[in-house]
One Martini backbone bead per residue (centre of mass of N, CA, C, O) as a GRO file, in nm:
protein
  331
    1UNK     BB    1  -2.856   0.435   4.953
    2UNK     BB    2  -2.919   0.704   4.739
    3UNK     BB    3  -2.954   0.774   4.389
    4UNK     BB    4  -2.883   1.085   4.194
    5UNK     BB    5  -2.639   0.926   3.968
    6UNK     BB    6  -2.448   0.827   3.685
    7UNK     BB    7  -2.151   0.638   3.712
    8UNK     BB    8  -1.868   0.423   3.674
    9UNK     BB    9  -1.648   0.541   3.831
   10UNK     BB   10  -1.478   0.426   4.133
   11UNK     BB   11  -1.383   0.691   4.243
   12UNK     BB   12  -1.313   0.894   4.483
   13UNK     BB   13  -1.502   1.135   4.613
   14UNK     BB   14  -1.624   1.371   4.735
   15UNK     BB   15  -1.896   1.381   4.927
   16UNK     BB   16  -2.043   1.599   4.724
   17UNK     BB   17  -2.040   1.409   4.486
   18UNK     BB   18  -2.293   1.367   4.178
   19UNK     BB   19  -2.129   1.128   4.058
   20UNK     BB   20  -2.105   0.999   4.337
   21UNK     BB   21  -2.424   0.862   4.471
   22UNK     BB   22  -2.283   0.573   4.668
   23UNK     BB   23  -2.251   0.549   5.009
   24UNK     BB   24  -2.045   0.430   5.263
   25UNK     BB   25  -2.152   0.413   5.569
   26UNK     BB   26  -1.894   0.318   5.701
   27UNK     BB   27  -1.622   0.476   5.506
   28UNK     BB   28  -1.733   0.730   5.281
   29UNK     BB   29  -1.731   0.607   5.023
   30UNK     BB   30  -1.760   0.647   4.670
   31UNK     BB   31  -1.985   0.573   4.379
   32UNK     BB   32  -2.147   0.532   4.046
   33UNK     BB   33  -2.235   0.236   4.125
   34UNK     BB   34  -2.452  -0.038   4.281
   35UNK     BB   35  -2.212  -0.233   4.173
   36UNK     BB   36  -2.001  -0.120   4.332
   37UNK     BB   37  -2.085  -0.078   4.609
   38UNK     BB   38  -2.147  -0.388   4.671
   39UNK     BB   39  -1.826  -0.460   4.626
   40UNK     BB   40  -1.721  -0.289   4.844
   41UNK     BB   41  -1.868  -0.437   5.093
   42UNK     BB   42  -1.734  -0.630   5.123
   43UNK     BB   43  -1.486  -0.561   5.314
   44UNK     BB   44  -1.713  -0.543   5.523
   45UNK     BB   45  -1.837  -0.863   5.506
   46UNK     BB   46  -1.694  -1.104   5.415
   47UNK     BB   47  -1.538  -1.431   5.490
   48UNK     BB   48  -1.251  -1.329   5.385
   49UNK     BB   49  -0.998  -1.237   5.636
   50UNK     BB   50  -0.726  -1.050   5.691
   51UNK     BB   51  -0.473  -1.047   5.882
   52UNK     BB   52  -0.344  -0.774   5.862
   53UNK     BB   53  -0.633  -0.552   5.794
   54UNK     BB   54  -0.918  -0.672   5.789
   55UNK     BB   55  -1.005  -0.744   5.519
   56UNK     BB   56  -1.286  -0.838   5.335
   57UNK     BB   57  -1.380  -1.150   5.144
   58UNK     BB   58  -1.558  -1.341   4.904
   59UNK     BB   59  -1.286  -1.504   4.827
   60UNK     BB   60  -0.987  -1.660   4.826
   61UNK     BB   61  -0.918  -1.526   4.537
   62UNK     BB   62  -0.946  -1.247   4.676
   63UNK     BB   63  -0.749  -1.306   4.901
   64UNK     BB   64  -0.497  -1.323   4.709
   65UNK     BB   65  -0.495  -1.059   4.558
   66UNK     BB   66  -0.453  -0.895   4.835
   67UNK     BB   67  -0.229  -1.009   4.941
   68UNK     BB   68  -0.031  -0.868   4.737
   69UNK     BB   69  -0.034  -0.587   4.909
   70UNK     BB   70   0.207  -0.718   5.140
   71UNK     BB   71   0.388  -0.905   5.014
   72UNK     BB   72   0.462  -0.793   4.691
   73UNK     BB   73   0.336  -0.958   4.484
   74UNK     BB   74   0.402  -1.019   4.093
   75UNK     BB   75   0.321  -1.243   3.871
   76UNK     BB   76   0.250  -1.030   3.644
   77UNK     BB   77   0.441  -1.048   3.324
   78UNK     BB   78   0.574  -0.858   3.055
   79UNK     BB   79   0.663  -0.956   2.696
   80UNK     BB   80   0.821  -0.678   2.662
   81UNK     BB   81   0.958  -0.514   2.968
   82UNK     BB   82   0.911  -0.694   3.262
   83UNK     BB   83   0.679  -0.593   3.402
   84UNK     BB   84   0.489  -0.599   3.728
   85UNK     BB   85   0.185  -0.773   3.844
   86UNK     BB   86  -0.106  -0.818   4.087
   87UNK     BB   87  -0.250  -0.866   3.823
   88UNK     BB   88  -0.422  -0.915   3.534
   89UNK     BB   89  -0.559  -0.642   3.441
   90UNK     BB   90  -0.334  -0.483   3.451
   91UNK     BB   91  -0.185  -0.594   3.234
   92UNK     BB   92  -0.351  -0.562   3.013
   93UNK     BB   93  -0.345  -0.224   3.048
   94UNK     BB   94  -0.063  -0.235   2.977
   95UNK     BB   95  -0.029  -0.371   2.699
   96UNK     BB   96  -0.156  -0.078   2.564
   97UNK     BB   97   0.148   0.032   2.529
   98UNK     BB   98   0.220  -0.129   2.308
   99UNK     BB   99  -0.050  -0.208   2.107
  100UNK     BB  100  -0.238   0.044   2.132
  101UNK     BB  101  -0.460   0.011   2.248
  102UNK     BB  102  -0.811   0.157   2.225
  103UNK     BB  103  -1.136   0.051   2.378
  104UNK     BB  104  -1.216   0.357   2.493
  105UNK     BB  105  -1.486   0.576   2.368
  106UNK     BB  106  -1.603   0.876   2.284
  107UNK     BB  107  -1.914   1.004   2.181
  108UNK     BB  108  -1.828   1.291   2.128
  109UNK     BB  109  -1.527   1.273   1.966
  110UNK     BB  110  -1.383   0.985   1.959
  111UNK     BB  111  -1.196   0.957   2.192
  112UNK     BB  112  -0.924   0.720   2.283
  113UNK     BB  113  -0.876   0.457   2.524
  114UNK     BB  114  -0.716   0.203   2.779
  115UNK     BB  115  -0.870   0.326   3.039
  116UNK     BB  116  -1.147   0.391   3.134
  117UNK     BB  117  -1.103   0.627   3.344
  118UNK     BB  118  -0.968   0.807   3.127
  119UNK     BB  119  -1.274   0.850   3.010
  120UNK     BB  120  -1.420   0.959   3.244
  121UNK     BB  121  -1.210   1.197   3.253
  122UNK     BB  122  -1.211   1.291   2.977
  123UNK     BB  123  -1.568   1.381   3.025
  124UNK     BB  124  -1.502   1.655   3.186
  125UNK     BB  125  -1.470   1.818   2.941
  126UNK     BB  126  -1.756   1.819   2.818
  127UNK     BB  127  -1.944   1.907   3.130
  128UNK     BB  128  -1.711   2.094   3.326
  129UNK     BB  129  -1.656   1.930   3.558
  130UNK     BB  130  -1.582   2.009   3.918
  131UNK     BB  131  -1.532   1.849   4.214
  132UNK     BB  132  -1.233   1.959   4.297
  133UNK     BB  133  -1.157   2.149   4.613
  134UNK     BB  134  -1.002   2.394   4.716
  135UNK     BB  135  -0.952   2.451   5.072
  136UNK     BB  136  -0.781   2.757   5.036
  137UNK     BB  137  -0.943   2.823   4.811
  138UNK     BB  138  -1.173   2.866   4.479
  139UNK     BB  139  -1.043   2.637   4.309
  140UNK     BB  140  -1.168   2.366   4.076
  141UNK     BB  141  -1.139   2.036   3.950
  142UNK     BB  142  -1.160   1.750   3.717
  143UNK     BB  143  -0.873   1.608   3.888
  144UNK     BB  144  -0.689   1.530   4.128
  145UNK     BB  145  -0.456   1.563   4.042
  146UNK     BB  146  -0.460   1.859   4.013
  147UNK     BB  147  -0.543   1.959   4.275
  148UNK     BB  148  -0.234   1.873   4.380
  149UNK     BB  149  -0.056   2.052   4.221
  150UNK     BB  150  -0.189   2.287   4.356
  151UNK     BB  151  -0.163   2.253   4.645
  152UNK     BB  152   0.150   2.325   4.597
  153UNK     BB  153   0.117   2.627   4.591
  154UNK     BB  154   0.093   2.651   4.868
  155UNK     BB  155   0.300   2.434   5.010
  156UNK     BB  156   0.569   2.332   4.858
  157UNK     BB  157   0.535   1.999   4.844
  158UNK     BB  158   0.804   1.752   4.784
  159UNK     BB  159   0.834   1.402   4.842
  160UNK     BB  160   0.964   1.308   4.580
  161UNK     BB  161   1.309   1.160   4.538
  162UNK     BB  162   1.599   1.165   4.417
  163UNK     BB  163   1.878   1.000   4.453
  164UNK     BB  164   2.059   1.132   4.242
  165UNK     BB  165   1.977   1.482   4.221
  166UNK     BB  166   1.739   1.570   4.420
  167UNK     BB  167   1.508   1.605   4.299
  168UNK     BB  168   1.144   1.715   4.321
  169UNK     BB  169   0.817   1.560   4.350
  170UNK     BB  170   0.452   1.528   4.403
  171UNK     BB  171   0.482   1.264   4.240
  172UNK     BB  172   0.565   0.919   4.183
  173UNK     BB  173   0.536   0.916   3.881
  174UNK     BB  174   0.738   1.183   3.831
  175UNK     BB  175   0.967   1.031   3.922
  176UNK     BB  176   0.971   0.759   3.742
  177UNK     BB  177   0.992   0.918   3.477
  178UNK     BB  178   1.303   1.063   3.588
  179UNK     BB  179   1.446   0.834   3.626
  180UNK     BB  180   1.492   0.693   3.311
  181UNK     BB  181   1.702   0.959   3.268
  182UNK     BB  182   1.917   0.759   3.409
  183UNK     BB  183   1.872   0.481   3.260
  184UNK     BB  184   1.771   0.486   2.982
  185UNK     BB  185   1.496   0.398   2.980
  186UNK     BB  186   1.244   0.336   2.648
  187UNK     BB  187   0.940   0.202   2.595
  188UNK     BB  188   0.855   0.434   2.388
  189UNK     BB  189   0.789   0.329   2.065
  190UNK     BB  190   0.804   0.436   1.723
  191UNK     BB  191   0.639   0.289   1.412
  192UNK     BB  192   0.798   0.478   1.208
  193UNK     BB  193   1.086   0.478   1.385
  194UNK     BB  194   1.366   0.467   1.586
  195UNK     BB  195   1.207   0.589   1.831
  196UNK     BB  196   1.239   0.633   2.182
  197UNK     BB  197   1.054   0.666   2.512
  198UNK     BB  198   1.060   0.763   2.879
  199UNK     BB  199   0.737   0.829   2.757
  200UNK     BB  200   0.468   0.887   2.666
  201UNK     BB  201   0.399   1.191   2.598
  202UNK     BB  202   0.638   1.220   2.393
  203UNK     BB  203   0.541   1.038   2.192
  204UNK     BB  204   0.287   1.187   2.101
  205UNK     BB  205   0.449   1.437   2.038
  206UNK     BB  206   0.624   1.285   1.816
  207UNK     BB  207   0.367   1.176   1.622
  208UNK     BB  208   0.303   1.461   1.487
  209UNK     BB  209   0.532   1.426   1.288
  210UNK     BB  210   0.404   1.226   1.120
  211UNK     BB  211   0.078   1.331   1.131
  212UNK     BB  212   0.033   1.666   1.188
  213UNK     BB  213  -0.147   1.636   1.454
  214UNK     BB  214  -0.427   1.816   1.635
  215UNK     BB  215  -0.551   1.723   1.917
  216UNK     BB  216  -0.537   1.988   2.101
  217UNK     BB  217  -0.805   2.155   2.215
  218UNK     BB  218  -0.980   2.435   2.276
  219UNK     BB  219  -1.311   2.479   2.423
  220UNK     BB  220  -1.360   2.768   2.367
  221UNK     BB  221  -1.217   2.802   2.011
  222UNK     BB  222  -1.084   2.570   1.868
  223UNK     BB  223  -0.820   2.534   1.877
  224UNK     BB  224  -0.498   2.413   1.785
  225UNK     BB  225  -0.264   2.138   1.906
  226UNK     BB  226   0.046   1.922   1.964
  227UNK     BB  227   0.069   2.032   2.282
  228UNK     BB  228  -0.054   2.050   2.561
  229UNK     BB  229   0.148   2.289   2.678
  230UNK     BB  230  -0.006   2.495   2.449
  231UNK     BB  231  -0.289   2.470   2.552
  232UNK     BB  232  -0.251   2.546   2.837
  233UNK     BB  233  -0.149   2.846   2.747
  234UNK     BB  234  -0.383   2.937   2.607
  235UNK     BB  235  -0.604   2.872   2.837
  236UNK     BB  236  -0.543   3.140   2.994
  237UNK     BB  237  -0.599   3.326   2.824
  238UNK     BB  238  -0.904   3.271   2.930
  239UNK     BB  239  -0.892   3.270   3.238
  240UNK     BB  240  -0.614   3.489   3.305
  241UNK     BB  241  -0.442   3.594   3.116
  242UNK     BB  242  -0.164   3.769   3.171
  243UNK     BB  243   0.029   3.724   3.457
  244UNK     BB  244   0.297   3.787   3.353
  245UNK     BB  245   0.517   4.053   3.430
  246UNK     BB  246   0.679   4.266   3.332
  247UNK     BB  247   0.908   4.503   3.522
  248UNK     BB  248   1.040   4.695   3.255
  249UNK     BB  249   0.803   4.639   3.092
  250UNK     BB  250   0.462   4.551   2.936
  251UNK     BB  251   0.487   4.300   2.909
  252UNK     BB  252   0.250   3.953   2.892
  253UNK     BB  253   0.203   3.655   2.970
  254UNK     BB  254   0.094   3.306   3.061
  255UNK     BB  255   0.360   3.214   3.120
  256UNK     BB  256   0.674   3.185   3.284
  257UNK     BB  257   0.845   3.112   3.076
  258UNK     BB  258   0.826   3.321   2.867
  259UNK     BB  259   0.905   3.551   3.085
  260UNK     BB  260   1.210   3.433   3.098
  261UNK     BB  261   1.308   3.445   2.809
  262UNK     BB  262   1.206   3.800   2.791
  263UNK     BB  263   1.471   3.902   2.968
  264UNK     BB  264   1.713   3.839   2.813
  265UNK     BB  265   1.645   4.112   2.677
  266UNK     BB  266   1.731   4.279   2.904
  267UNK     BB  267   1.980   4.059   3.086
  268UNK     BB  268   2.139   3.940   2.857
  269UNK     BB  269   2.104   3.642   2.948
  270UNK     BB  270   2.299   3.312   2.810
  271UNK     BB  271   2.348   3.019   3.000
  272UNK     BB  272   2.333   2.894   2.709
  273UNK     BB  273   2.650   2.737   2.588
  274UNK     BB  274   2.836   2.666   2.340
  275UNK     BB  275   3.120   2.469   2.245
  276UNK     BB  276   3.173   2.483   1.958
  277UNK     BB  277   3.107   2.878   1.921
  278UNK     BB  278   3.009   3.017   2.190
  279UNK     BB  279   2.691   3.081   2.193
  280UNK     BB  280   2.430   3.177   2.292
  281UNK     BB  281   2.137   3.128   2.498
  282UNK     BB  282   1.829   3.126   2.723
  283UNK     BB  283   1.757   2.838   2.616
  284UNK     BB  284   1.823   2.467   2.611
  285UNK     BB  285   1.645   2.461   2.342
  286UNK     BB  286   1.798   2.655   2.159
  287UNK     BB  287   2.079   2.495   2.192
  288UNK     BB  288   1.962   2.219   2.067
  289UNK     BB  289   1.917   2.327   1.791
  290UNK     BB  290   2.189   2.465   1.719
  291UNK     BB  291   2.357   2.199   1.767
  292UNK     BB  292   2.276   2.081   1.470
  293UNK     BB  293   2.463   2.228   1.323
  294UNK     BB  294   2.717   2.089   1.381
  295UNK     BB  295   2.550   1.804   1.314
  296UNK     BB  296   2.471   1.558   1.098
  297UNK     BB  297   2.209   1.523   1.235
  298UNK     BB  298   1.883   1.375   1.118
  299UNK     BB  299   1.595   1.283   1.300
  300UNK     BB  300   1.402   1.381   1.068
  301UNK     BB  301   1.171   1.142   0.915
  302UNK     BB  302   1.010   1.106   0.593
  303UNK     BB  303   0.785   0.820   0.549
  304UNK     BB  304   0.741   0.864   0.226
  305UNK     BB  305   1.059   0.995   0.109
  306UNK     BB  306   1.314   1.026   0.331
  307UNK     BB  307   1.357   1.286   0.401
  308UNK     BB  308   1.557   1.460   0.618
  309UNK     BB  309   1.555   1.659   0.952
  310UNK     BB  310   1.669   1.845   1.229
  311UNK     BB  311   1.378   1.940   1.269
  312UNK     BB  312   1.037   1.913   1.341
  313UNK     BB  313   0.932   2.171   1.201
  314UNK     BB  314   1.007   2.106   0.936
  315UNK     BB  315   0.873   1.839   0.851
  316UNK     BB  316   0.605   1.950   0.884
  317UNK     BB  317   0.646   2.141   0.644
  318UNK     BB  318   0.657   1.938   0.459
  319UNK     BB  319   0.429   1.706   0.470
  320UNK     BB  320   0.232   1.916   0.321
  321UNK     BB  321   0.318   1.824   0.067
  322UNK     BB  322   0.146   1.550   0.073
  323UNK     BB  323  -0.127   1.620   0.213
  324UNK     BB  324  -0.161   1.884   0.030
  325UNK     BB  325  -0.365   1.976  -0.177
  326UNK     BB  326  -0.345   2.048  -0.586
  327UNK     BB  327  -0.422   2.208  -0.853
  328UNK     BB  328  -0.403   1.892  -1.057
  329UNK     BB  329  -0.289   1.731  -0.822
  330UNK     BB  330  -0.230   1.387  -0.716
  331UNK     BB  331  -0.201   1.269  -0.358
   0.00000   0.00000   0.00000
């Protein structure tokens, strides 16, 4: 076990993976050191074997706590949303979902995160690192998951499915998510107004209309963005170009969305139609905008003077009269 490198995010990786440089001869998971690798050799040498899976542990403690991977026993529970977990770190980690610490900082941009694993994933964006390799083609990814996403385009593979509407997703993560819009669960409330969402993602892209940042940028020329959807249909511009073509004209999109959306110029398409005035629309966003014309419902609420508008896009160009200094004028 000779170590080539150092990396702390104790994730297994693909056998050549130089930044996980310490290999257990047994089971051949890979390590970032020799102190991760360590303490997993003990599962193949502890002195306190598991009845089930024969998994051994170094202390009757660590054997209570593997035990509850057959039991489901999940002793540690959240007093703020009622989740449970099988162990107490798992909790602290959930803990700041709700808390907002974020106490793993990157060296490099100063961006900040809840659990060490997603600051070591975040740290192979300013590396370049893509240790994940489709076996299908020849494309790499920087995140375990990605690779999975992609590798769903040979496969059209989706094992996880909805029992209420049967659609079906490639992650069981992205299944709970979609779940919560079933059950109307929103964990996910922000500080500013009384609005709560049915996951994180949602929350932070709602968080940039009262704070106006562009967290999301661009490796390559250094753009910012709201919102990752929007940065990562950027980066294709530099990766793919535009490949979504237009069969009828010459227009080339970077996303699918888009090259839908520009059909229904051709095939007059509008199958989002309002029940209120009749009016009809290409996408289900565009006519969730318009009815708001119909609803006195202002839900963006300027936290400064209390102003509130109909759309998040308005908000944010509002907030700029408060953000932006003007000559004689003290903000």
């Amino acid at each position: 076990m000779k170590p080539e490198a150092v990396s702390k995010d104790n994730t297994e990786h693909p056998r050549d993976d130089k930044s996980r440089p310490y290999l257990c001869t047994v089971c051949d998971k890979r390590y970032g050191t020799k102190g991760a690798l360590t303490r997993h050799s003990f599962t193949h040498t502890g002195k306190f074997k598991c009845g089930e899976c024969g998994t051994c542990c170094q202390s009757s403690a660590e054997l209570t706590r593997h035990s509850r991977i057959h039991s489901g026993e999940k002793p540690f529970e959240c007093s703020v949303c009622g989740k449970r977990y099988r162990q107490a770190g798992h909790l602290v980690e959930h803990s700041r979902v709700h808390s907002g610490e974020k106490p793993h900082k990157c060296h490099i941009c100063d961006k900040a995160f809840s659990r060490s694993e997603s600051l070591y994933s975040h740290l192979r964006t300013h590396t370049g690192e893509k240790p994940y390799q489709c076996q299908m083609c020849d494309k790499a990814f920087s995140q375990p998951y990605s690779l999975n996403m992609h590798v769903s385009v040979h496969t059209g593979e989706k094992l996880y499915k909805c029992y209420i509407c049967d659609k079906a997703f490639i992650f069981s993560k992205s299944l709970n998510g979609h779940m919560r819009l079933h059950t109307g669960t929103k964990l996910y409330k922000c500080h500013f107004c009384d609005k709560a969402f049915s996951n994180s993602g949602d929350l932070n892209n709602h968080m940039t209309v009262h704070t106006g940042d562009k967290l999301y940028k661009c490796h390559v020329c250094d753009k910012a963005f709201r919102f990752t959807r929007s940065r990562n249909a950027h980066m294709r511009l530099h990766t793919e170009g535009k490949p979504y073509k237009c069969n009828m004209c010459d227009k080339a999109f970077s996303d699918r969305g888009g090259l839908n959306r520009h059909m229904g110029v051709h095939t007059g398409g509008k199958p989002y139609k309002c029940h209120a005035c009749d009016e009809a629309f290409c996408t289900s966003g565009s006519l969730k905008d318009h009815m708001r014309v119909h609803m006195p419902e202002k839900p963006y609420k300027c936290d400064v003077c209390g102003e509130a508008f109909p759309f998040p896009g308005s908000l944010y160009e509002h907030m700029r009269l408060h953000t932006v200094e003007k000559p004689g004028v003290k903000v």
